[in-house]
N, CA, C and O atoms as a Maestro MAE file, in Angstrom:
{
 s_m_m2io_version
 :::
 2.0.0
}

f_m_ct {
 s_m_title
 :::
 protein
 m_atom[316] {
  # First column is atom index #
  i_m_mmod_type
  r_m_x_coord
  r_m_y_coord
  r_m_z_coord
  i_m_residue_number
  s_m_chain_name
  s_m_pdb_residue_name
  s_m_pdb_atom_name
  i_m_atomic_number
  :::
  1 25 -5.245 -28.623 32.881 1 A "UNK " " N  " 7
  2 3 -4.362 -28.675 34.016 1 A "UNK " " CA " 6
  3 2 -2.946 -28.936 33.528 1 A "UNK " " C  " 6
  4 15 -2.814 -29.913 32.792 1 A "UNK " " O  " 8
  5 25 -2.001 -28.307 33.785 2 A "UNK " " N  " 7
  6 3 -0.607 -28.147 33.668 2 A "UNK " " CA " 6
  7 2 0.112 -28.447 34.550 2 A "UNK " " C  " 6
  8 15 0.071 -27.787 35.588 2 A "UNK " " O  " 8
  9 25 1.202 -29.787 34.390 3 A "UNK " " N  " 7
  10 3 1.443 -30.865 35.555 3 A "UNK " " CA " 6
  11 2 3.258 -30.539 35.245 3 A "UNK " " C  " 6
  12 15 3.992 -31.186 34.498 3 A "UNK " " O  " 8
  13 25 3.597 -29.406 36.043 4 A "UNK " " N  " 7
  14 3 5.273 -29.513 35.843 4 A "UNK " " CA " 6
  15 2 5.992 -30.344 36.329 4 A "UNK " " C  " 6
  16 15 5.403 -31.126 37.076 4 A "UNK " " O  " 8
  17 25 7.397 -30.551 36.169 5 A "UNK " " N  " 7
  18 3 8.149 -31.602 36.958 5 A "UNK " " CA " 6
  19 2 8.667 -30.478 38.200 5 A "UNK " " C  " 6
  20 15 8.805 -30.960 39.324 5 A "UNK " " O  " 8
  21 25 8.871 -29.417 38.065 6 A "UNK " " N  " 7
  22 3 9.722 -28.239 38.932 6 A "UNK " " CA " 6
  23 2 8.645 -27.392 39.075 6 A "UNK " " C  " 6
  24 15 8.048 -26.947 38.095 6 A "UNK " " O  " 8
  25 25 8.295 -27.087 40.406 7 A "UNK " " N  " 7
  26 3 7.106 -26.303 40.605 7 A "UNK " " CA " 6
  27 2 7.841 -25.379 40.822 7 A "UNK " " C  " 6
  28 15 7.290 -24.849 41.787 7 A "UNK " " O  " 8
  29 25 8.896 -24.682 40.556 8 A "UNK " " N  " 7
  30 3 9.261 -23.332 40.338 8 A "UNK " " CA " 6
  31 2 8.871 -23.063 38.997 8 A "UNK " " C  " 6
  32 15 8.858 -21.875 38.676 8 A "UNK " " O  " 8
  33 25 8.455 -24.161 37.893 9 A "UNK " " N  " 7
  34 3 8.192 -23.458 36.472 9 A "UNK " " CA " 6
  35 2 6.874 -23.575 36.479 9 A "UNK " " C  " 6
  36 15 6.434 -23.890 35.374 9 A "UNK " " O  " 8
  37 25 5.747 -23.385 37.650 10 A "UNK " " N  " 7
  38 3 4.271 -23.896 37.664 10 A "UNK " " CA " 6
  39 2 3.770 -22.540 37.086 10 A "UNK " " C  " 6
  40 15 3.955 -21.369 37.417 10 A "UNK " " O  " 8
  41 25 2.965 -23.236 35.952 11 A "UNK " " N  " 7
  42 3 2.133 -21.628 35.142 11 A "UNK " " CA " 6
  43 2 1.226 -20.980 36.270 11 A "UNK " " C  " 6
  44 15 0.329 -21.804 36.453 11 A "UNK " " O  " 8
  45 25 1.054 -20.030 37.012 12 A "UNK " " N  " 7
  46 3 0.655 -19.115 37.399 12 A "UNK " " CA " 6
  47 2 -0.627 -18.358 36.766 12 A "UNK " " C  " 6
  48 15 -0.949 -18.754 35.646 12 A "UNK " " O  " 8
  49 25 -1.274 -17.489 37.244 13 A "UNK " " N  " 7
  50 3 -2.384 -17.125 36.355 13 A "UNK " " CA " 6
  51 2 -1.855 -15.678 35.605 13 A "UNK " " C  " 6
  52 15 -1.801 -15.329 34.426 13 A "UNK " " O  " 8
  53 25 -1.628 -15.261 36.420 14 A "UNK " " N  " 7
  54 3 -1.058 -13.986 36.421 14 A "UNK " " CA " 6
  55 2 0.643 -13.743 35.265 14 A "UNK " " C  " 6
  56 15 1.029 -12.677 34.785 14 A "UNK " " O  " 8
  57 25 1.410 -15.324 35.107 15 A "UNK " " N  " 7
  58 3 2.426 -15.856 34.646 15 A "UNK " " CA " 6
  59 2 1.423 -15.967 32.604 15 A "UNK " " C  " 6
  60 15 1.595 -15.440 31.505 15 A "UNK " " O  " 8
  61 25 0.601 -16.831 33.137 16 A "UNK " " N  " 7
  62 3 -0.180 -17.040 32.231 16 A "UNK " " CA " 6
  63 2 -0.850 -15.816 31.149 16 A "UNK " " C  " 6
  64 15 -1.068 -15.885 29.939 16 A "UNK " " O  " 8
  65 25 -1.046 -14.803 32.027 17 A "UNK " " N  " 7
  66 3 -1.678 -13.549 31.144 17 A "UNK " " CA " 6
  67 2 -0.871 -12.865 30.645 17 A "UNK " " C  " 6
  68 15 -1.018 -12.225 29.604 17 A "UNK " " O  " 8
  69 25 0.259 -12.922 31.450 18 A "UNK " " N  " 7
  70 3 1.480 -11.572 30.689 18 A "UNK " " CA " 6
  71 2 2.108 -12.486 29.691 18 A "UNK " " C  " 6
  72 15 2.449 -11.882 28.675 18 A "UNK " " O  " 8
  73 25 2.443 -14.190 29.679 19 A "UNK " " N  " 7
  74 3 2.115 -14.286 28.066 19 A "UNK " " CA " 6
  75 2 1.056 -14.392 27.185 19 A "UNK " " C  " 6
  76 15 1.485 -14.544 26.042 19 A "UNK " " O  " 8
  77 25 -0.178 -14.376 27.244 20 A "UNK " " N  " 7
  78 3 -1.303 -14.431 26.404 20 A "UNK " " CA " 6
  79 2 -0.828 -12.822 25.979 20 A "UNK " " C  " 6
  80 15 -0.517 -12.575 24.814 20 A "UNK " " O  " 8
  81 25 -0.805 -11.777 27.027 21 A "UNK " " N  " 7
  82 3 -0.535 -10.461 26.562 21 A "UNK " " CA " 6
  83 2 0.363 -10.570 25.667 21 A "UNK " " C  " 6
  84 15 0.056 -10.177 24.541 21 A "UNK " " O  " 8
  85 25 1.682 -11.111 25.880 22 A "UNK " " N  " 7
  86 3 2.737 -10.609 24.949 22 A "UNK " " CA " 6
  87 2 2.432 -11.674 23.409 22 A "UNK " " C  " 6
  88 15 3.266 -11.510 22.519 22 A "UNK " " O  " 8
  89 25 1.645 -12.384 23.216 23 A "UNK " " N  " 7
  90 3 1.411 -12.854 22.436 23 A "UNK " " CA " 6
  91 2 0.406 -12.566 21.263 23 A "UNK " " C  " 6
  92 15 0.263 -12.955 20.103 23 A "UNK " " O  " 8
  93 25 -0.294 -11.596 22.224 24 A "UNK " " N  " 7
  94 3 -1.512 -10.915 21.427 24 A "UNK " " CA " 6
  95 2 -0.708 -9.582 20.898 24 A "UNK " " C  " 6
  96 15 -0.898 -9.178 19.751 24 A "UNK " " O  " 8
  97 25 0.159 -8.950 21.755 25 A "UNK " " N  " 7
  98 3 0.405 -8.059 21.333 25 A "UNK " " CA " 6
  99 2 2.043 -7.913 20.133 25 A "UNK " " C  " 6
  100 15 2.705 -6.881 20.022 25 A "UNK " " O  " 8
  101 25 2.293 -9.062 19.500 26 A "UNK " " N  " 7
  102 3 2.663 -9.660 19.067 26 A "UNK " " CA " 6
  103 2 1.918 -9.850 17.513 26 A "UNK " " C  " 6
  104 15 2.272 -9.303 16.469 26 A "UNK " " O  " 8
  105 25 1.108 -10.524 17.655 27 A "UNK " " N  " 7
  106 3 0.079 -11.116 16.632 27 A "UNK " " CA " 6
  107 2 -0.868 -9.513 16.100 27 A "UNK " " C  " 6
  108 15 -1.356 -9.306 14.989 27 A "UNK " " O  " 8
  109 25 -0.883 -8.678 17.186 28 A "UNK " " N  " 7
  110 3 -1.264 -7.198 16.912 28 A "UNK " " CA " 6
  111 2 -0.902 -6.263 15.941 28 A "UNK " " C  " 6
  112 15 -1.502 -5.679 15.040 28 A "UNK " " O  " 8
  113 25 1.133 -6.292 16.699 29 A "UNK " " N  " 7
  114 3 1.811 -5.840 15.790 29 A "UNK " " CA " 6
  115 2 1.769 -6.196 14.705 29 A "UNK " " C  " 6
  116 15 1.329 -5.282 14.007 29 A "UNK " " O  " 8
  117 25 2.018 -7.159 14.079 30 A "UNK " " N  " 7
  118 3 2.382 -7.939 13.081 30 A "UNK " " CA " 6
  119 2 1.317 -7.640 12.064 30 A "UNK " " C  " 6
  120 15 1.768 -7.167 11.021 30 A "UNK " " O  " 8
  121 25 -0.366 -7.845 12.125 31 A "UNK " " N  " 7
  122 3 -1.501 -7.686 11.740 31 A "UNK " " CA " 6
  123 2 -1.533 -5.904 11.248 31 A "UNK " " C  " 6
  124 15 -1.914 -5.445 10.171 31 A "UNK " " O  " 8
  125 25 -0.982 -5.149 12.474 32 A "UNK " " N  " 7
  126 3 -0.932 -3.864 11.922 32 A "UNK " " CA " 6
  127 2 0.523 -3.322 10.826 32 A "UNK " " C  " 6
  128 15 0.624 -2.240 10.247 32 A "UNK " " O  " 8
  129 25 1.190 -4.104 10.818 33 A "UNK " " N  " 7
  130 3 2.435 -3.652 9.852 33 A "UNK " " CA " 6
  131 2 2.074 -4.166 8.487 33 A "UNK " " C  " 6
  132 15 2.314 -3.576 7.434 33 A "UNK " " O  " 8
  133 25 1.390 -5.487 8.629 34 A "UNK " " N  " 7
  134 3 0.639 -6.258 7.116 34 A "UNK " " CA " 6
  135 2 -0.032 -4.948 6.491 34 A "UNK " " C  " 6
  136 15 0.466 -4.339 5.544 34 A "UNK " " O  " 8
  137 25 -1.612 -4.465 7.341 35 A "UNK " " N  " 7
  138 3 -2.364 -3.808 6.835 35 A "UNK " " CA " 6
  139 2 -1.701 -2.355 6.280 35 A "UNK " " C  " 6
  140 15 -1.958 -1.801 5.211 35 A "UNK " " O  " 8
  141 25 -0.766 -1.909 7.340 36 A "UNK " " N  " 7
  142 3 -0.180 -1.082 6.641 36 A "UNK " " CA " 6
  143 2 0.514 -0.906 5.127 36 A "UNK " " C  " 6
  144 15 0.547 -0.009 4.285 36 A "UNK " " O  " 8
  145 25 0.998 -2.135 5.239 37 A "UNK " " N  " 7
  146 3 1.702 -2.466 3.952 37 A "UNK " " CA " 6
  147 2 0.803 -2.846 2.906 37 A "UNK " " C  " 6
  148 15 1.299 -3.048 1.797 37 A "UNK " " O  " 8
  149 25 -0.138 -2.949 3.022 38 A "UNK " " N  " 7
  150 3 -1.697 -3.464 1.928 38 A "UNK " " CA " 6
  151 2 -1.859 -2.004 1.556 38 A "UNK " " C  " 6
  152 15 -1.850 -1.595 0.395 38 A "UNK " " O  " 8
  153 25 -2.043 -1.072 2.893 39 A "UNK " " N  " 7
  154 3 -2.686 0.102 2.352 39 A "UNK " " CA " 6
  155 2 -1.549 0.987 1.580 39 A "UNK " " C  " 6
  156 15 -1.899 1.841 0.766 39 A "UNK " " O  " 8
  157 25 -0.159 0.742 1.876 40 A "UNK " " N  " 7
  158 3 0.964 1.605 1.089 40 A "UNK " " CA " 6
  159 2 0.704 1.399 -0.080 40 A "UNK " " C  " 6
  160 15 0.399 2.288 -0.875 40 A "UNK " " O  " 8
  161 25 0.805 -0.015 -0.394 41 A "UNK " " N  " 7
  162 3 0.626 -0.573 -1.992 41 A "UNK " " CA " 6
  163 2 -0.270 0.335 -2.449 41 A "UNK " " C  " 6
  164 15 0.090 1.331 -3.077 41 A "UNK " " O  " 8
  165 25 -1.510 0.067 -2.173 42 A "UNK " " N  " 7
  166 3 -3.136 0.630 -2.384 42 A "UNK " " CA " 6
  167 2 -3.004 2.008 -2.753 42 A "UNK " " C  " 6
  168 15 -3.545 2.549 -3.717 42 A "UNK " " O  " 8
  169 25 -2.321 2.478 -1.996 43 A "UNK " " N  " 7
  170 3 -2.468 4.259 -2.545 43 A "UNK " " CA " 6
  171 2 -1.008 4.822 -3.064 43 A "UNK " " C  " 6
  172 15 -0.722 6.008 -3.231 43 A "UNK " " O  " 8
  173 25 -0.306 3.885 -3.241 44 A "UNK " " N  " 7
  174 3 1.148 4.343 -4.747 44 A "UNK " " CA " 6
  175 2 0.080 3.358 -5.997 44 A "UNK " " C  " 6
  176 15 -0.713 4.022 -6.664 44 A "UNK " " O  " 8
  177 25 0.127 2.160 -6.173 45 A "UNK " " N  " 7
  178 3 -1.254 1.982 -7.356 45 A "UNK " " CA " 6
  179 2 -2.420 3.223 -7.713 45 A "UNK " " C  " 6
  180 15 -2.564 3.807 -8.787 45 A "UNK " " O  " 8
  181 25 -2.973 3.358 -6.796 46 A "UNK " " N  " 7
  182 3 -3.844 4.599 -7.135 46 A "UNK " " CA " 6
  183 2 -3.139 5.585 -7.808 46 A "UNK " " C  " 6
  184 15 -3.342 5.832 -8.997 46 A "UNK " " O  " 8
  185 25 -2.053 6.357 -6.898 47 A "UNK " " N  " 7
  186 3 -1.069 6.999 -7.239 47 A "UNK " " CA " 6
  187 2 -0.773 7.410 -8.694 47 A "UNK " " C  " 6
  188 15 -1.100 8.368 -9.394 47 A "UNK " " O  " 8
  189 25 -0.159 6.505 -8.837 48 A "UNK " " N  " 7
  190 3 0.244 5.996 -10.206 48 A "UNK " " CA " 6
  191 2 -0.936 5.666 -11.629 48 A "UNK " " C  " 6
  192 15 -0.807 6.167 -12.746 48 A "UNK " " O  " 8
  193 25 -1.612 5.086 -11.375 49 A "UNK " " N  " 7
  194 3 -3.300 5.246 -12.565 49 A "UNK " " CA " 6
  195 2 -3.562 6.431 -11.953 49 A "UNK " " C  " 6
  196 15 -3.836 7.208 -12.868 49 A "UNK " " O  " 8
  197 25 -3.613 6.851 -11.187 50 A "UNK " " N  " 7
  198 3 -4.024 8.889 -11.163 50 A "UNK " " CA " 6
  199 2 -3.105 9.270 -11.967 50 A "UNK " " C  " 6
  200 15 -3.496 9.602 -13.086 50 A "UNK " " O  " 8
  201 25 -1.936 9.333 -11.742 51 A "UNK " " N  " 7
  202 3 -0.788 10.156 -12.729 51 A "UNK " " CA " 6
  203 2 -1.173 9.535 -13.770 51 A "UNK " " C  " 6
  204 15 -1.857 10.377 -14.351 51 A "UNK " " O  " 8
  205 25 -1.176 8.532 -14.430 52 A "UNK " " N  " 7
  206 3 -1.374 8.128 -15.620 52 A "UNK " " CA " 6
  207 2 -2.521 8.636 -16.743 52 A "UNK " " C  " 6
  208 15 -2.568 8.874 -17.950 52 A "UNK " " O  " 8
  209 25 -3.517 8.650 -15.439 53 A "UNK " " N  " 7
  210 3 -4.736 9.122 -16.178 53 A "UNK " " CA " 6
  211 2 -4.938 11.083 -16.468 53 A "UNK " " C  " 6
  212 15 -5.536 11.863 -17.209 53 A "UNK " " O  " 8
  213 25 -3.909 11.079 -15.222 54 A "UNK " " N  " 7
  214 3 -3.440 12.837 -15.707 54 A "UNK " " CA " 6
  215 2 -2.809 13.203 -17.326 54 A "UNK " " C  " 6
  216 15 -3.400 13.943 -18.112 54 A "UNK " " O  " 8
  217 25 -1.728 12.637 -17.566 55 A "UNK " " N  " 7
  218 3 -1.181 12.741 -18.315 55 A "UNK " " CA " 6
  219 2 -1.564 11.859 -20.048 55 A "UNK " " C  " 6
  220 15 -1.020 11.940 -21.149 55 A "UNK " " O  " 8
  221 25 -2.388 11.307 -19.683 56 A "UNK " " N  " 7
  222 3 -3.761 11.025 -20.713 56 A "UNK " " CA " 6
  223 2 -3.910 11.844 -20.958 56 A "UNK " " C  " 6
  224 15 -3.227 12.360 -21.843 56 A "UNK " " O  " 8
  225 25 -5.163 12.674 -20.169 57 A "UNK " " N  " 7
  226 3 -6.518 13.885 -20.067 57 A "UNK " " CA " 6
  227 2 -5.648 14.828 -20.589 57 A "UNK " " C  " 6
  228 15 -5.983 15.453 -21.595 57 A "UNK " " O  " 8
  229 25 -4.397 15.056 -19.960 58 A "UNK " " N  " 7
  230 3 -3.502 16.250 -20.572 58 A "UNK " " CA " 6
  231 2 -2.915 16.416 -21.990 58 A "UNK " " C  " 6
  232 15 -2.739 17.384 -22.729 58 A "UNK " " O  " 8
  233 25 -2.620 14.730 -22.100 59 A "UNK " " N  " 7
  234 3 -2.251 14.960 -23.449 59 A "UNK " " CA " 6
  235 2 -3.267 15.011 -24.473 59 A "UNK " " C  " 6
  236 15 -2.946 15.265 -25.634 59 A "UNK " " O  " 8
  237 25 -4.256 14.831 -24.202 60 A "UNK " " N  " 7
  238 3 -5.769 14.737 -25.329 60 A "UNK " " CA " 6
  239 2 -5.823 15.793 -25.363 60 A "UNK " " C  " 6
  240 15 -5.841 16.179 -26.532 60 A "UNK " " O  " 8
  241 25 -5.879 16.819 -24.438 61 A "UNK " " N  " 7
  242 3 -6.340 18.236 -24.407 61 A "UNK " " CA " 6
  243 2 -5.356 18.935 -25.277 61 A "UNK " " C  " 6
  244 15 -5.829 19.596 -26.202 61 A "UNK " " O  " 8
  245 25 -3.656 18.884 -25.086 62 A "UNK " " N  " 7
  246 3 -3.183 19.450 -25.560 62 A "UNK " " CA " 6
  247 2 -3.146 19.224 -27.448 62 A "UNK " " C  " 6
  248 15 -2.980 19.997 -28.392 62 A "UNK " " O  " 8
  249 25 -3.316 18.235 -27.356 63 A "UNK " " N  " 7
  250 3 -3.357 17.278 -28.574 63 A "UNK " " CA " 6
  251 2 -4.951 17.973 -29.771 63 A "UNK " " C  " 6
  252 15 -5.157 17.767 -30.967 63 A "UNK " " O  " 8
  253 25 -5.567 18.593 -28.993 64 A "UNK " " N  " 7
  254 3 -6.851 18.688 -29.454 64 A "UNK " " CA " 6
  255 2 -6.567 20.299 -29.651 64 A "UNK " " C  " 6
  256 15 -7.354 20.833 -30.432 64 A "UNK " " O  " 8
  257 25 -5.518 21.204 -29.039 65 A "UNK " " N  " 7
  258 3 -5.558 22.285 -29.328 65 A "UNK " " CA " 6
  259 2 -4.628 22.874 -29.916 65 A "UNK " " C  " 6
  260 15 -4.800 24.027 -30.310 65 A "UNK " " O  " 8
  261 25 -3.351 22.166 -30.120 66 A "UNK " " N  " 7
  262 3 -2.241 21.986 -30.879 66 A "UNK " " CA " 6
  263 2 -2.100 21.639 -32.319 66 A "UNK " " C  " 6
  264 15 -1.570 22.116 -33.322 66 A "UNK " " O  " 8
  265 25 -2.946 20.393 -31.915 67 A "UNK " " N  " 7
  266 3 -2.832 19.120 -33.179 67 A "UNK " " CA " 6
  267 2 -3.450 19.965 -34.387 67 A "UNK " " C  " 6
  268 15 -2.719 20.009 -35.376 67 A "UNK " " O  " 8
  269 25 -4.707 20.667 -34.484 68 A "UNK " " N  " 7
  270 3 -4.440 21.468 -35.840 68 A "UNK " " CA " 6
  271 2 -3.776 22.332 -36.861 68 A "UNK " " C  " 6
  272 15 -3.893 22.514 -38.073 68 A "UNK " " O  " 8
  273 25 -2.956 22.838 -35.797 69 A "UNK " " N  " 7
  274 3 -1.777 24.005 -36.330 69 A "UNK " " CA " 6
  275 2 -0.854 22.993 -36.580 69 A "UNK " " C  " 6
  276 15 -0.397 23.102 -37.718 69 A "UNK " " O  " 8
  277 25 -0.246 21.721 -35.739 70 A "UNK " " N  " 7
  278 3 0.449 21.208 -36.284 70 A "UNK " " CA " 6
  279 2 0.119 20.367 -37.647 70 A "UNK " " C  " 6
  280 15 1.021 20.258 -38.478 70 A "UNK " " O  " 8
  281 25 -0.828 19.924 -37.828 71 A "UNK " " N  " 7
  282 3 -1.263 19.169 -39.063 71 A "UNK " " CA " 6
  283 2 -1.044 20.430 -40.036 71 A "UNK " " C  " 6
  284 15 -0.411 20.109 -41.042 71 A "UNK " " O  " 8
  285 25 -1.442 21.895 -39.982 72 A "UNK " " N  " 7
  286 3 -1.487 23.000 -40.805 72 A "UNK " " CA " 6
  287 2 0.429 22.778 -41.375 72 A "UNK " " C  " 6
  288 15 0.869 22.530 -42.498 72 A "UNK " " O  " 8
  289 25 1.060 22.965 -40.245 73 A "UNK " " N  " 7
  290 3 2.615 23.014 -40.390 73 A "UNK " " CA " 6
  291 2 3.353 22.215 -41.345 73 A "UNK " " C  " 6
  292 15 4.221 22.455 -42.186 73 A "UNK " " O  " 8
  293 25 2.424 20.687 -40.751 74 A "UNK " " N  " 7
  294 3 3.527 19.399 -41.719 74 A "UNK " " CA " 6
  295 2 2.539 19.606 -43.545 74 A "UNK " " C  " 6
  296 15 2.673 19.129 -44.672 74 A "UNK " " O  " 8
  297 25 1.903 20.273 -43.083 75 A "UNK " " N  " 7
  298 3 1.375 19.940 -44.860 75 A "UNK " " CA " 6
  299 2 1.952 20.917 -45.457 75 A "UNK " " C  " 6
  300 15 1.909 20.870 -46.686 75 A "UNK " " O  " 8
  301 25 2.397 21.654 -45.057 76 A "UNK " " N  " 7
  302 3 3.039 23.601 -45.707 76 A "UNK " " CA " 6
  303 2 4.305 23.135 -45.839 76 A "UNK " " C  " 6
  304 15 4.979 23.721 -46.687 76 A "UNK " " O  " 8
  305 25 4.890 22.134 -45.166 77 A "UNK " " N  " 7
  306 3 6.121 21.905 -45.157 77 A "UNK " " CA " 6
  307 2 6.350 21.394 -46.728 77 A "UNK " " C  " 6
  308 15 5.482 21.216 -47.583 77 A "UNK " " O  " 8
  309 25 8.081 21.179 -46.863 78 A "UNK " " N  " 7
  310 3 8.370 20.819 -48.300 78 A "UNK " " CA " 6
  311 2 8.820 19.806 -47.581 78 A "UNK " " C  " 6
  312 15 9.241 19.827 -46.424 78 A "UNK " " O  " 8
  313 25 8.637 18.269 -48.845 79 A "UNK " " N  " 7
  314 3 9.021 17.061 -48.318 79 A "UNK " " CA " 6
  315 2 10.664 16.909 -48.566 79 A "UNK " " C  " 6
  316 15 11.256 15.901 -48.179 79 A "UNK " " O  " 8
  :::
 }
 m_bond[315] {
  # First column is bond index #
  i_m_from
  i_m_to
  i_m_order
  :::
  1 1 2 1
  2 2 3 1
  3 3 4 2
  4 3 5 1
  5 5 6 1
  6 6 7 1
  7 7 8 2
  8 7 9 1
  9 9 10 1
  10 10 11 1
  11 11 12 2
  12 11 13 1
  13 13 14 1
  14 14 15 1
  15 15 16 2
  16 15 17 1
  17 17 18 1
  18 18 19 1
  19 19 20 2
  20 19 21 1
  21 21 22 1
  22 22 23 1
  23 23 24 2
  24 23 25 1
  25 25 26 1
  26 26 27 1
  27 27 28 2
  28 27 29 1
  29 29 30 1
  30 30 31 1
  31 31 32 2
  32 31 33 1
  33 33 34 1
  34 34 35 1
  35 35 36 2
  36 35 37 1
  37 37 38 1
  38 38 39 1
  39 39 40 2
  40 39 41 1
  41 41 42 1
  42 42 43 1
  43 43 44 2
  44 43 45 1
  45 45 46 1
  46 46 47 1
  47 47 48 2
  48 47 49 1
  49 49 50 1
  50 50 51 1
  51 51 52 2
  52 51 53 1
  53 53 54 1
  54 54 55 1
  55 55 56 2
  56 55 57 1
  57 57 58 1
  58 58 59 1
  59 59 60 2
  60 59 61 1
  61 61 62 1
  62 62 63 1
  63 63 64 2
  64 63 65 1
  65 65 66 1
  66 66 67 1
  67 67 68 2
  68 67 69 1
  69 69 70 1
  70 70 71 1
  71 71 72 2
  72 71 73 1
  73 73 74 1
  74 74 75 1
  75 75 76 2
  76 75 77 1
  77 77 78 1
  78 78 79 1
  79 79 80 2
  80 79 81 1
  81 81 82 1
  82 82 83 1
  83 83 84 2
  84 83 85 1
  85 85 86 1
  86 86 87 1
  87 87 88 2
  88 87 89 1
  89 89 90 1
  90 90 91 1
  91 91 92 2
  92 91 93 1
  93 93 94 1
  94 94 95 1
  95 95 96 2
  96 95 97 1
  97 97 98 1
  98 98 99 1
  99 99 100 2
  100 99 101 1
  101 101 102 1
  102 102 103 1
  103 103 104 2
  104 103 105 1
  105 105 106 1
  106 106 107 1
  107 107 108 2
  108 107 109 1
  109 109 110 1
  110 110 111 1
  111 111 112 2
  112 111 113 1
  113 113 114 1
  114 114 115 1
  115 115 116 2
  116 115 117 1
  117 117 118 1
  118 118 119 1
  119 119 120 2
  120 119 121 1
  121 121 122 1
  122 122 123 1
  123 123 124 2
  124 123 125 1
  125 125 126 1
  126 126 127 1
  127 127 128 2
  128 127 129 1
  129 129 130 1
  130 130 131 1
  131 131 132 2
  132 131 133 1
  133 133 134 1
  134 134 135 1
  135 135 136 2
  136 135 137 1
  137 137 138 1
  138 138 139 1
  139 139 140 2
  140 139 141 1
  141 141 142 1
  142 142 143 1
  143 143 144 2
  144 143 145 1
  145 145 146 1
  146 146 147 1
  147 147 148 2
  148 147 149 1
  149 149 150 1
  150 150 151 1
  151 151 152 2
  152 151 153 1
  153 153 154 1
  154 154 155 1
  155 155 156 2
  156 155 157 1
  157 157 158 1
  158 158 159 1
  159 159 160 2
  160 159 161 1
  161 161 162 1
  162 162 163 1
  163 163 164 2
  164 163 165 1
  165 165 166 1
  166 166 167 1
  167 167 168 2
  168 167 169 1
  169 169 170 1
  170 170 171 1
  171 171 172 2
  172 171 173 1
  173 173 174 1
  174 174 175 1
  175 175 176 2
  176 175 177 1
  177 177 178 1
  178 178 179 1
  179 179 180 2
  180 179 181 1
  181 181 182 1
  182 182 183 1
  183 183 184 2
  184 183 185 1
  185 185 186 1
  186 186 187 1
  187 187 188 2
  188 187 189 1
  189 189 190 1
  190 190 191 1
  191 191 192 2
  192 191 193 1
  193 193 194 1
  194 194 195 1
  195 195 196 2
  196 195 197 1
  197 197 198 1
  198 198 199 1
  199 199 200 2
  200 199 201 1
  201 201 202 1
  202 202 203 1
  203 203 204 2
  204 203 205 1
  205 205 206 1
  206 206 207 1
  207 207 208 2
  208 207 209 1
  209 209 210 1
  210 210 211 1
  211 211 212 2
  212 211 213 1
  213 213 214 1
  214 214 215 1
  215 215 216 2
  216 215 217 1
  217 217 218 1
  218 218 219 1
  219 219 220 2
  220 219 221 1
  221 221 222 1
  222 222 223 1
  223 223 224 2
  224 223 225 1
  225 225 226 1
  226 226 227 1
  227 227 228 2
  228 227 229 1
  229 229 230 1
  230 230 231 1
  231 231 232 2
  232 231 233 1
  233 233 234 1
  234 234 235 1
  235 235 236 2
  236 235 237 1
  237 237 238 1
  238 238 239 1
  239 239 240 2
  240 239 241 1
  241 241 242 1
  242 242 243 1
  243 243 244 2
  244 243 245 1
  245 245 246 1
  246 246 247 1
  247 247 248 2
  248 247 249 1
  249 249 250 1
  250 250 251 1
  251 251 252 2
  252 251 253 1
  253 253 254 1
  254 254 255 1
  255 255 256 2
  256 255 257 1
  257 257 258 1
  258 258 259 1
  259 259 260 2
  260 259 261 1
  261 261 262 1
  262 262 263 1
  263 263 264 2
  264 263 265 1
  265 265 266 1
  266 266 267 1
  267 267 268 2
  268 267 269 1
  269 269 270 1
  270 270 271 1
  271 271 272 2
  272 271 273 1
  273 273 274 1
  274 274 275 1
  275 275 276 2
  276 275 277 1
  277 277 278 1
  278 278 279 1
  279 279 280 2
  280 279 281 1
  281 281 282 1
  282 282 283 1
  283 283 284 2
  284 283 285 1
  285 285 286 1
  286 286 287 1
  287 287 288 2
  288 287 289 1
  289 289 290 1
  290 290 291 1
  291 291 292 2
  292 291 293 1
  293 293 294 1
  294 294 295 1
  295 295 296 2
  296 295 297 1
  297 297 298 1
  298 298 299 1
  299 299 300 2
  300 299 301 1
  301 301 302 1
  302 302 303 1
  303 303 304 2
  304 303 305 1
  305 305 306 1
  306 306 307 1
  307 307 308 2
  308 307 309 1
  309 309 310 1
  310 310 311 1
  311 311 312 2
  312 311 313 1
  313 313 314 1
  314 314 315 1
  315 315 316 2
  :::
 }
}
């Protein structure tokens, strides 16, 4: 029970819900801009160890089909 001094400021029910509303929807927002921001992180990290792991795989490959002609090159070479 809610005992005002000015019963023009008497909580209402109806007074009462449209702030529980604006409070939830509040605590809503807020909850959905976090998660958003969890999931941005989440998939530039991924992002990024994907590219990384691209340019691994790529360089092994190239490295594996290159790398003999070049080993052929530096030994033919004069020091």
């Amino acid at each position: 029970m809610v005992v005002a001094l000015d019963p023009r400021h008497e909580e209402t029910s109806d007074r009462l819900a449209r702030r529980a509303l604006f409070g939830f929807a509040l605590t809503f927002v807020g909850s959905r801009a976090i998660v958003f921001l969890i999931w941005g992180f989440l998939v530039l990290a991924l992002a990024v160890v994907g590219f990384g792991a691209v340019i691994l795989i790529s360089g092994n490959h190239i490295g594996h089909l290159v790398g003999p002609r070049l080993r052929e090159l530096e030994l033919n070479s004069s020091p």
